[in-house]
N, C-alpha and C positions, 0 to 999 in steps of 0.2 A: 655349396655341396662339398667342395674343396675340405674346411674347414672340420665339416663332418666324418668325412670318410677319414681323414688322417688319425681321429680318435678311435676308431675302431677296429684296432689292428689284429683281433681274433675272430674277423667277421669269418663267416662261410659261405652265407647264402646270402647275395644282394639282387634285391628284384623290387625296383620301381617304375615299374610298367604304367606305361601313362602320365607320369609325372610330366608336367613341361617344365624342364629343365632349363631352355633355352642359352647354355653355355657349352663350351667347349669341355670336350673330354676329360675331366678329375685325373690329373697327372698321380694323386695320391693312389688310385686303385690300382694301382700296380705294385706298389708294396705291397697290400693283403696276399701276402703268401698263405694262407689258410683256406683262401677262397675257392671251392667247388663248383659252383653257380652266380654268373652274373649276368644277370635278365633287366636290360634297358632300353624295350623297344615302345617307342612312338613319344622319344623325350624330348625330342626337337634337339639333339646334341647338337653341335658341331665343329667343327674342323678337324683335323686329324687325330686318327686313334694313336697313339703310343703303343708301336710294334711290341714294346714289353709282355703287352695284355696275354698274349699269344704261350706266353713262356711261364705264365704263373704254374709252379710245380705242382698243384691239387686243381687245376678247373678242367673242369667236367662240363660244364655247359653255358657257352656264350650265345646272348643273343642281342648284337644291337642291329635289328630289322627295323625297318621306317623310321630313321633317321636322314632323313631325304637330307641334309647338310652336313654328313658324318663323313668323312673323307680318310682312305690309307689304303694300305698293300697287304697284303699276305707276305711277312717276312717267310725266309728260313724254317723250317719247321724240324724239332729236334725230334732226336729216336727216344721211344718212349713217351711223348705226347698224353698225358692222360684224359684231350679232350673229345665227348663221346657227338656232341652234338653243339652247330657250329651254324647261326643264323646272323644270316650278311642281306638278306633280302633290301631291296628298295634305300642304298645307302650309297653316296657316290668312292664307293672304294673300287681302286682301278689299277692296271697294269698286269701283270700275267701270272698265271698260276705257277708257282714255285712245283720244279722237279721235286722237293723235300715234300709234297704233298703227302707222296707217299707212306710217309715218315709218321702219321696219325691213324695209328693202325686199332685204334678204338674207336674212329668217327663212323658210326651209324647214318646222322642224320645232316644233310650237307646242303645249305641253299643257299646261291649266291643270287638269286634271281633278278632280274629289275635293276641290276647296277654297271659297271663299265669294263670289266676285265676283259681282254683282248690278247692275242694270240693262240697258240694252241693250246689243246687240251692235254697236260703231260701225259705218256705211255704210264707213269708211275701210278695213276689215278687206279691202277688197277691191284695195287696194293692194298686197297681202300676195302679189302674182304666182309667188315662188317659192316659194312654201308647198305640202309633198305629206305634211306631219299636220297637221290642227289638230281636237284634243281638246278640248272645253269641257266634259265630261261630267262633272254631279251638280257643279253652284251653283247658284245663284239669279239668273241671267239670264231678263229679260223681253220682250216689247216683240216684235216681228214679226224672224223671218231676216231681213237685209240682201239684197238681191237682189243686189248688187255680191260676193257669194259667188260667183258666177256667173262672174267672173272669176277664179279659184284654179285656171286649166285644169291647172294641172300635179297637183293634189290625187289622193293616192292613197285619203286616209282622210280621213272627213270625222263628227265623233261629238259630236250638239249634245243628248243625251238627257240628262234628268230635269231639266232647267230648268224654266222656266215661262213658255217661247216660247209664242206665237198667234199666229194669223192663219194663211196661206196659205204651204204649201211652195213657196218658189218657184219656177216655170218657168223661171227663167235656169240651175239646175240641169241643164237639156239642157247644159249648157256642158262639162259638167265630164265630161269622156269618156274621163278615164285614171283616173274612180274604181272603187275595189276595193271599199270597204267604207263603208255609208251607216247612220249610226243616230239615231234621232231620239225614241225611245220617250220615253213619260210627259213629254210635253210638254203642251201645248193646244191643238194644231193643230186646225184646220177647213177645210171646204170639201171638194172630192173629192182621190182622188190625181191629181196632175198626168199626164195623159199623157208628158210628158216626159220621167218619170221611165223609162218604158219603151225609152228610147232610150239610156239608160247598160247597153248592154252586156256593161262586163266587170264589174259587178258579181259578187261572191258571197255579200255578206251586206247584205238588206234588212231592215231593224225601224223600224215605222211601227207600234209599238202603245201601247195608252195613251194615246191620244189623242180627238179626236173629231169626226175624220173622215168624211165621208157618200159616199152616192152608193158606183157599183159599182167593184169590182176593176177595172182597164181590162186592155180584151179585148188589149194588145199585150203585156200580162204576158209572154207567151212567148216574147218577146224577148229576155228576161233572160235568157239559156240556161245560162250559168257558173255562178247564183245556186246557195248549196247552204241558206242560209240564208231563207226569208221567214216574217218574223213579223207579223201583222196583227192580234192580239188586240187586245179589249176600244178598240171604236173603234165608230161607228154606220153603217158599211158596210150597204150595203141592196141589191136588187137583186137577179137572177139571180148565185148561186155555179156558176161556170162552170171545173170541173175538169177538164172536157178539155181544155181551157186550162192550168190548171197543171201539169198531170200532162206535158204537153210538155217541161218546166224538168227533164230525166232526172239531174240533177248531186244536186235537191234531197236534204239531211238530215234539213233540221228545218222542218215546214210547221204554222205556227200563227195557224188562221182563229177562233179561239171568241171569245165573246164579241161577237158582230154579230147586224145584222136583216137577214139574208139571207130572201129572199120564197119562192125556189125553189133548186133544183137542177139542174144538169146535168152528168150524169155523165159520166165518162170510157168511151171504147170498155171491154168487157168484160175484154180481153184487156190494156189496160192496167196495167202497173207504176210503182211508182218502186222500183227495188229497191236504191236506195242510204239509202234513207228511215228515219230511225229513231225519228221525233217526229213524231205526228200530233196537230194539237186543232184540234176542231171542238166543242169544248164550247159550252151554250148557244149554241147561234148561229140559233135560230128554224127549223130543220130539222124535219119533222113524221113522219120516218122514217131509219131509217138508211140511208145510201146502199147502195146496192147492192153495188159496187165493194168494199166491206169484208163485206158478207154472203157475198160468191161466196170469201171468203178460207176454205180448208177448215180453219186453225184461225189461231186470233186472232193470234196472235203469229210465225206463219210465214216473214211477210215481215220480222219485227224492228221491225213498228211501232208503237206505243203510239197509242191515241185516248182 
């Protein structure tokens, strides 16, 4: 591949997706200074990338995702960056996100997911203005959300799960109004849920579980009307469980409250459904009865729900 690449020095666009490559990363593609687009995911690369790749003057879209033997860092990142979209999924690249992040002020689409970077997430990440993915999901990031997330308005997906985030989800979160999809499970969050959160609208998939969270559901929950997703397991949620409340949310699939210190109940009208519902949990969750609302079901499985 080596030998290849060096003769193609007005390439633009390299995409050999699927190829099994089975070598180390072509020191040569870092000369193609012309290059726009280069797409090498599932080649079985490996060993380290050449920080170079990062600094080509015309790319616009890298992607070496599933390269489970691809190894490196996020150098430095220069002003003017012309790259828009930036896939590191499933590749052992590790160490910590460079403050110059910010510095990539046309990256839209951002997944590190499934790899190893660790420390915190920089405040500059919120320079990151035209960003509508950013994936962190399953590394070893710590350290509290940056509030300055709060400025990503344009963010349609936003997926900071199985880190080892703390602190406080932030309320700059009302910011963000064009998001579709929030996940933040198996982190170490504390404190209640933000009201705020109840003012993102078009949500449809909320997952705040795994964590350890207090304090009650907020009563604007049914605000979230599009939600088909909310998952709230195994967090210290406490208070009245207030299902006439959620049972408002007519879109929900998958509702999963178990694993809380819910004190009470309050049930939904009799006559209430979700009859798009097909995952119910309310396991352990300090209930001292079964609600009602699933007793008056004249057989268990009628509506298509599982508890």
């Amino acid at each position: 591949m080596e030998s290849v690449v060096q003769r193609l020095t007005k390439l633009e666009h390299l995409d050999l997706s699927r190829v099994k490559v089975w070598a180390p990363f072509p020191d040569a593609v870092a000369n193609l200074s012309s290059l726009t687009s280069l797409v090498l995911p599932y080649c079985n690369l490996q060993g380290p990338l050449p920080t170079t790749i990062f600094k080509l003057p015309s790319l616009q879209l890298l992607d070496l995702s599933y390269n489970l033997e691809l190894s490196g860092h996020l150098p430095e990142m220069h002003l003017h960056s012309p790259i828009k979209s930036l896939f590191l999924q499933w590749t052992r690249f590790s160490g910590s996100l460079p403050t110059s992040l910010g510095n990539l002020a046309f990256l839209s689409e951002f997944d590190i997911s499934h790899s190893h970077f660790s420390r915190n997430i920089p405040f500059s990440v919120g320079n990151l203005t035209q960003l509508t993915i950013l994936n962190f999901k399953d590394n070893k990031l710590s350290g509290e959300i940056p509030s300055s997330i709060g400025k990503l308005i344009q963010l349609l997906s936003l997926d900071l799960s199985i880190n080892r985030l703390s602190g406080e989800i932030p309320a700059s979160f009302i910011k963000l109004t064009n998001l579709t999809f929030l996940d933040l499970h198996h982190n170490q969050l504390t404190c209640q849920i933000p009201t705020e959160i109840t003012g993102l609208t078009g949500l449809t998939y909320l997952d705040l579980s795994f964590n350890r969270l207090t304090g009650a559901i907020p009563e604007d929950i049914s605000n979230l009307q599009n939600l088909t997703t909310l998952d709230l397991q195994s967090n210290n949620l406490d208070g009245t469980l207030q299902l006439d409340l959620v049972f408002k949310l007519q879109h929900l699939r998958m509702l999963v409250l178990s694993f809380n210190e819910f004190s009470s109940i309050i049930e939904p009208d009799i006559n209430a459904s979700l009859s798009k519902l097909s995952v119910l949990g309310l396991a352990s969750s300090n209930l001292s009865e079964l609600p009602v609302f699933l007793a008056q079901q004249k057989d268990g499985n009628e509506d298509g729900c599982t508890a």
